[in-house]
N, C-alpha and C positions, 0 to 999 in steps of 0.2 A: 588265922586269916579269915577264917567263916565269920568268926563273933564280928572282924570289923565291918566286913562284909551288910554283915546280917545288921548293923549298930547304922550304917550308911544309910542303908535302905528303910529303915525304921525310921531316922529322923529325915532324910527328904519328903518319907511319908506324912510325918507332921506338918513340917514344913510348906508342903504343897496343901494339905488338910485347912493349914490357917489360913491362909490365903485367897484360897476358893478358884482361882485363876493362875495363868501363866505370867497376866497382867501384875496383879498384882501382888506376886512373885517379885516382879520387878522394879514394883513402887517401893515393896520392902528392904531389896538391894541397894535400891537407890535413896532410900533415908537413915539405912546404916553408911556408907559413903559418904555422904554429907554430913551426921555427924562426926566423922573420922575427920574429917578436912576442916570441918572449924575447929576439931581439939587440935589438928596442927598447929595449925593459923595461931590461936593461941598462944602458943610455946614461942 
């Protein structure tokens, strides 16, 4: 339970690292989402 613990907190640290912002945190979320919905659309 620690190592996932410990694996979470490691990659939101990246996560948040690449991003630089809270902002764009959330431009990031929202252009994975948008690709997801035109691979639907697709299908």
């Amino acid at each position: 339970m620690k190592t996932v613990i410990a694996l979470f907190v490691a990659t939101m640290g990246l996560a948040l690292a690449g991003c630089n912002t809270v902002a764009g945190l959330g431009k990031d979320v929202q252009r994975g989402g948008q690709v997801l919905q035109d691979a639907a659309q697709q299908r």
